[in-house]
Every structure is written in structure tokens, then in C-alpha cells.
C-alpha positions in Angstrom: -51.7 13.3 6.7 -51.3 9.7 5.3 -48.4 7.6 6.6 -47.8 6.2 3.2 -47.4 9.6 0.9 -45.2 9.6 -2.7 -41.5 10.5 -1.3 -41.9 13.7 -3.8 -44.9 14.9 -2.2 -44.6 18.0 0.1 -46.7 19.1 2.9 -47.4 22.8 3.7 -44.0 23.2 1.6 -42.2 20.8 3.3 -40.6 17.2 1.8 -42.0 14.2 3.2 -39.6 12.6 6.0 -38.7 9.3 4.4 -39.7 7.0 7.6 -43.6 7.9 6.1 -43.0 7.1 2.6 -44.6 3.5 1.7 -40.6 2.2 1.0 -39.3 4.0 3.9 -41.8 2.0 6.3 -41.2 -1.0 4.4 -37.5 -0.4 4.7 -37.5 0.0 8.2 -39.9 -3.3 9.2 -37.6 -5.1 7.0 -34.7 -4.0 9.1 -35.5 -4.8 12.0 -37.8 -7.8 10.5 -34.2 -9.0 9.6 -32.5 -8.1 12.8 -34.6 -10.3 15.2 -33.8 -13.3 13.0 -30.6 -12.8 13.0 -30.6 -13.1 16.6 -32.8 -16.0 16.5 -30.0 -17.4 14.2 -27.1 -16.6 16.0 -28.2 -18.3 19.1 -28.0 -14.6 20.6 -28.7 -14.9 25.2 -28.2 -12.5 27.8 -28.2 -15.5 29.8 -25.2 -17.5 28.3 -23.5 -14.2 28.4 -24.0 -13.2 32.1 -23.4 -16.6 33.2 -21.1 -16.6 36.2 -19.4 -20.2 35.6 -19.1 -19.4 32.1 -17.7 -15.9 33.0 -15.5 -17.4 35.8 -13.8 -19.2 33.1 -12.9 -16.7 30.5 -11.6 -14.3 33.4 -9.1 -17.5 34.2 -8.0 -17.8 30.2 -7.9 -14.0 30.1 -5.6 -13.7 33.4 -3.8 -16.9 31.6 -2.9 -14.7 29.0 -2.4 -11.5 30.3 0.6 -12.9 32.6 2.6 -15.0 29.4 4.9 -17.0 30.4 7.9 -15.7 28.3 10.4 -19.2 28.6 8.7 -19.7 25.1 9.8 -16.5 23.7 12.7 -17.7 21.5 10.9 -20.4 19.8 8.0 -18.4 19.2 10.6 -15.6 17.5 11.7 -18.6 15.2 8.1 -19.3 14.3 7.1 -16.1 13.9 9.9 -15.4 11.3 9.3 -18.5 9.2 5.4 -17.1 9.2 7.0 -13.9 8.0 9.0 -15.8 5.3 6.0 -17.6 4.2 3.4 -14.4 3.6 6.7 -13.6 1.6 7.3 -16.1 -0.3 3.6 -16.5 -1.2 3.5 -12.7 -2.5 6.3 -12.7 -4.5 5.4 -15.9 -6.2 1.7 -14.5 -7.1 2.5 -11.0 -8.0 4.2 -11.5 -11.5 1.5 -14.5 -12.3 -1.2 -12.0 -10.8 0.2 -9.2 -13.0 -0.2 -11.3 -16.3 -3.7 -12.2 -15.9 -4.9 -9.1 -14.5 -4.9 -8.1 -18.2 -6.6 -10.5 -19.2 -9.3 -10.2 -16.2 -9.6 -6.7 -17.6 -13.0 -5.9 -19.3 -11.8 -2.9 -21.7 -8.5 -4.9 -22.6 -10.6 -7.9 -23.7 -13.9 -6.5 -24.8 -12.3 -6.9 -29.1 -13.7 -10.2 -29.7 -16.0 -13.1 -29.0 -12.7 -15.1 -28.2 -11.3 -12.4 -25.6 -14.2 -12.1 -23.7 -14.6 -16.1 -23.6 -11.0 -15.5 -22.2 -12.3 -12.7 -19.4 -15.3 -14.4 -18.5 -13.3 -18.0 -18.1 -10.5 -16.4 -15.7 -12.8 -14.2 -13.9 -15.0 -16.9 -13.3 -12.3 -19.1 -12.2 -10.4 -16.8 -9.8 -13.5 -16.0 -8.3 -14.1 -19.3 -7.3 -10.1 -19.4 -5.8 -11.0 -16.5 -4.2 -14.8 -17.9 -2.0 -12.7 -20.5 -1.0 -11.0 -19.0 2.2 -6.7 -20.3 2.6 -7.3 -22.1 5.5 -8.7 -24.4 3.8 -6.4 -24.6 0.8 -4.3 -24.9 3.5 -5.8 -28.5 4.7 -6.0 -29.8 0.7 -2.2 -28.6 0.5 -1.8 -30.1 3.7 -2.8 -33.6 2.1 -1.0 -33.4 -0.7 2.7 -32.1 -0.2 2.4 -32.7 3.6 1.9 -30.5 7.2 4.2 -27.5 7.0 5.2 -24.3 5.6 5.4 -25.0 2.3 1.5 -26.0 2.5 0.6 -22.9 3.9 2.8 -21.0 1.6 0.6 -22.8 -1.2 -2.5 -21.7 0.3 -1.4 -18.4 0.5 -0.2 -17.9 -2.4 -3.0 -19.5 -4.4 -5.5 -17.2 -2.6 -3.1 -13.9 -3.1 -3.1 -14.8 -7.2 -7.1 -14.5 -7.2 -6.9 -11.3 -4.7 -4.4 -9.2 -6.6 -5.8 -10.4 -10.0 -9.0 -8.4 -9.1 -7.5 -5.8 -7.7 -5.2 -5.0 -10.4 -8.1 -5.9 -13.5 -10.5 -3.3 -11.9 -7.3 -0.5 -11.5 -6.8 -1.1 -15.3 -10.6 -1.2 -16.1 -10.6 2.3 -14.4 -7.6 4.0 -16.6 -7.3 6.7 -18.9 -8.3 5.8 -22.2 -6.6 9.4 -23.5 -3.1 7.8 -23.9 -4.8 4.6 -24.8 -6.3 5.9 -27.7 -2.4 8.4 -28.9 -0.4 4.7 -28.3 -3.0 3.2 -30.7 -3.0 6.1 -33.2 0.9 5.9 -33.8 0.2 2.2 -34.8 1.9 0.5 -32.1 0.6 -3.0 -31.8 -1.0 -4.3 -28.8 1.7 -5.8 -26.4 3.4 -1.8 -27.2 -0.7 -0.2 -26.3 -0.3 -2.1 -23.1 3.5 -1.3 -22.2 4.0 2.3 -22.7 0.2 3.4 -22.3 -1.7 1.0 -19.4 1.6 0.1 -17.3 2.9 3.6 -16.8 -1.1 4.4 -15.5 -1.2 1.3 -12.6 2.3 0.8 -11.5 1.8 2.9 -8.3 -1.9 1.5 -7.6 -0.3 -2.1 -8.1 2.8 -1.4 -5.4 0.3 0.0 -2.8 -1.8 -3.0 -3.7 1.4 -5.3 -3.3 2.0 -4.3 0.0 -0.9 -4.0 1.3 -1.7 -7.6 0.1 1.9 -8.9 1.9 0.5 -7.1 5.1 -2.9 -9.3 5.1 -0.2 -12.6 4.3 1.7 -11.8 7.4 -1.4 -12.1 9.4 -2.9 -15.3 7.5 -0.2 -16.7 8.0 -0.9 -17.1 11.1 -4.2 -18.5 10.9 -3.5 -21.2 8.7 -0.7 -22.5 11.0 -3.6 -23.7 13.0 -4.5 -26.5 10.4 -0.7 -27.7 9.6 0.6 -24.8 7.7 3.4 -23.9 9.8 4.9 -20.8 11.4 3.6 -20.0 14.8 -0.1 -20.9 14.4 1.6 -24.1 15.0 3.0 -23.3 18.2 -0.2 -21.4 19.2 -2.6 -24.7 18.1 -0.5 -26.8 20.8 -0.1 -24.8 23.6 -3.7 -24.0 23.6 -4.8 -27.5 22.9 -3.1 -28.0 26.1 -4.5 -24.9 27.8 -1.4 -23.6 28.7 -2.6 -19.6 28.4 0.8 -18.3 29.8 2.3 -19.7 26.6 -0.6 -18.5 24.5 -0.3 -15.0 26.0 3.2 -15.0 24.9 2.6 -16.2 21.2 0.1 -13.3 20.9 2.3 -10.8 22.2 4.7 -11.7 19.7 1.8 -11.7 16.4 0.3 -9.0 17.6 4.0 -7.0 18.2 5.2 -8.2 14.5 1.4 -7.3 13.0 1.9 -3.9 14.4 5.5 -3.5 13.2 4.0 -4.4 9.7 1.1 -2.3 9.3 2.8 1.0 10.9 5.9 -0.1 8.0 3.7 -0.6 5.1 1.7 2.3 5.8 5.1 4.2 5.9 6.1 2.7 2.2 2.1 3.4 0.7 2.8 7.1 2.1 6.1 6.9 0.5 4.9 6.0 -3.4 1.9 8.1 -3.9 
């Protein structure tokens, strides 16, 4: 039997396994084609990673961590709630401004006109390009410009959580019923009243989940950022590990990783709560 049959072709009543159609085999060299260069490209060695003085060292950092040292304990509780306050801060700010142009990021709210879909295709263009850029570093430009602390990582933040949730809440209104759409429009109810009393009612519960969830993601960002100047406890963590001090490192992470974990078990208890 040829190795390259028509995947619709049967033999003796049976279909062809895919691995001996011409795209399956060309599918599967590909593959793995691509997975040996991505070694190649990612520096991948069984060497580097069996390495004893290489190994030696990460068992000392791990040990380093593993014993914190917990003298830095209130501090880091201080730190950790002004990165709390500042994934806050940053939601709250974005959601209304990420509510008002989810409408307009929405393809069947905009599709009437030349002009609205200039509109659509100008914002989603725009916030897609907020979005590729990661917040660490709108966290160094706002860094710069209003100076190292909170309130530049807050920025970040909540730049990055405007193009996030726009998305998200465009593509929950793209995916709507048009059923109570179309009744809203029939009783002659102008457009601001089609969008209140028929689209609204349809994505508030998708947009609170959304909310949430998107506060959850802050929290942890907000740590990461810290590391380039935009305060909260990545601060902390960037000079006691710049000084190699892995007690006090294993001490920070207890604390993010205790407050991460009291934050995803809550908001999954709230997303449980509204559906």
C-alpha cells in the first residue's frame, strides 16, 4: 500500500491512519523538523544541566530560600499590601474607561457605517498595540516620566488592564443575542436605549467574572513590575536578591505566593458566586 494515499481513501474497508496520508507525513516531519530547532535556539544541554558546580549552586539558593529568614516579615506585609492597593487601583480606574470602548471595539455595534468601522478598526488597532507591549515595560516609561514608585506601576497596570478588558468585553458583546437586539430596535428606541436595556442586561455577568478575574492577574503583576521601580514588594524582592540574601527572598515569596493563593481561592469563590 502507498505511504502517501488521499486521507478519504480506504483499504480493505478500513480509513487510512492519518500518519500515511501525504499531509499527515508532512505534518509530522514538520514537527519535529521544528522541534530540533527549537532546541538549537534555545541553547537546550544536558551538560549545562547536569553540571555539578552549576547544580551546587542552585541547591545553595534553593536551601537559601527554603529556610526564610522571617525578621523581614513586617516590611514585606507593608509591601505586599501597597502591591495589593496598586492591582486595585489600576482595575478600578480601567474598568469604566474599558467598558466605554468595548462598544466601540465591538464589530456588530459598529458595522452601520464607513465612519463606525473607521472607529472599530482605529481602537482595535490601537489597543492591540497597548496590549503587545508587556507592563513591565510601561512600567520603566512610567518610571521616567512621573518617577520610581507605585504610582508608575499603577500606570502600567492600568494602561495594560484597559487594552485587556476592552477585548475581552468587545468579543462578549460580539457574541450576544441579537433576539432582544432586534424587539429594543423595533419599539423605536434610539441607540444609546438598543445598547442599555438590550446589550447591557446580556454581558453584565461575563464582564464581573471578567473584572475579577483581571484584578487577580493585577495582584500578581504587580509584583513583577516592582522589579523595575514600580513599587510594592517587587521592590523589596529586587534588593534582597541583588544582594543574594535568599533567606530574605524566601520570605518575600512566602508572603506573594500566600497573598496569590488567598486571591485566586477568593475570586474563584465570587466567579462561583455570580453565574
Amino acid at each position: 500500500i502507498a505511504i502517501f494515499e488521499p486521507p478519504h481513501k480506504k483499504t480493505q474497508g478500513l480509513a487510512v491512519p492519518f500518519y500515511r496520508t501525504f499531509w499527515g507525513v508532512i505534518l509530522i516531519i514538520g514537527s519535529l523538523s521544528t522541534f530540533f530547532v527549537g532546541l538549537r535556539v534555545t541553547g537546550f544541554s544536558f551538560y549545562e544541566l547536569t553540571n555539578r558546580e552549576g547544580f551546587a549552586g542552585a541547591l545553595r539558593l534553593i536551601k537559601g530560600i527554603f529556610n526564610p529568614n522571617f525578621k523581614v516579615l513586617p516590611r514585606a506585609i507593608l509591601e505586599i499590601i501597597e502591591t495589593i492597593y496598586i492591582a486595585f487601583v489600576a482595575t478600578a480606574l480601567a474598568v469604566p474607561l474599558a467598558f466605554v470602548f468595548s462598544f466601540f471595539c465591538a464589530k456588530n455595534i459598529m458595522s452601520g457605517s464607513v465612519g463606525t468601522m473607521f472607529i472599530y478598526t482605529t481602537l482595535r488597532g490601537f489597543f492591540n498595540v497597548l496590549r503587545s507591549v508587556e507592563p513591565i515595560i510601561w512600567a520603566i516609561i512610567f518610571s521616567v516620566w512621573v518617577g520610581i514608585g507605585p504610582f508608575a506601576g499603577m500606570l502600567a497596570l492600568m494602561l495594560h488592564t484597559v487594552a485587556s478588558l476592552a477585548k475581552q468585553y468587545s468579543e462578549q458583546i460580539e457574541c450576544i443575542d441579537e433576539g432582544p437586539v432586534e424587539g429594543i430596535q423595533a419599539t423605536g428606541a434610539s441607540f444609546l436605549q438598543v445598547l442599555w436595556f438590550a446589550v447591557v442586561p446580556q454581558i453584565t455577568l461575563p464582564y464581573v467574572a471578567f473584572t475579577i478575574f483581571r484584578w487577580d492577574i493585577n495582584v500578581r503583576m504587580a509584583t513583577i513590575i516592582g522589579l523595575v521601580g514600580g513599587g510594592g514588594i517587587g521592590d523589596m524582592l529586587i534588593q534582597y536578591q541583588g544582594q543574594a540574601m535568599w533567606e530574605e527572598v524566601g520570605c518575600i515569596a512566602l508572603v506573594i505566593v500566600t497573598v496569590v493563593w488567598v486571591m485566586d481561592t477568593a475570586s474563584a469563590y465570587i466567579r462561583d458566586a455570580i453565574k
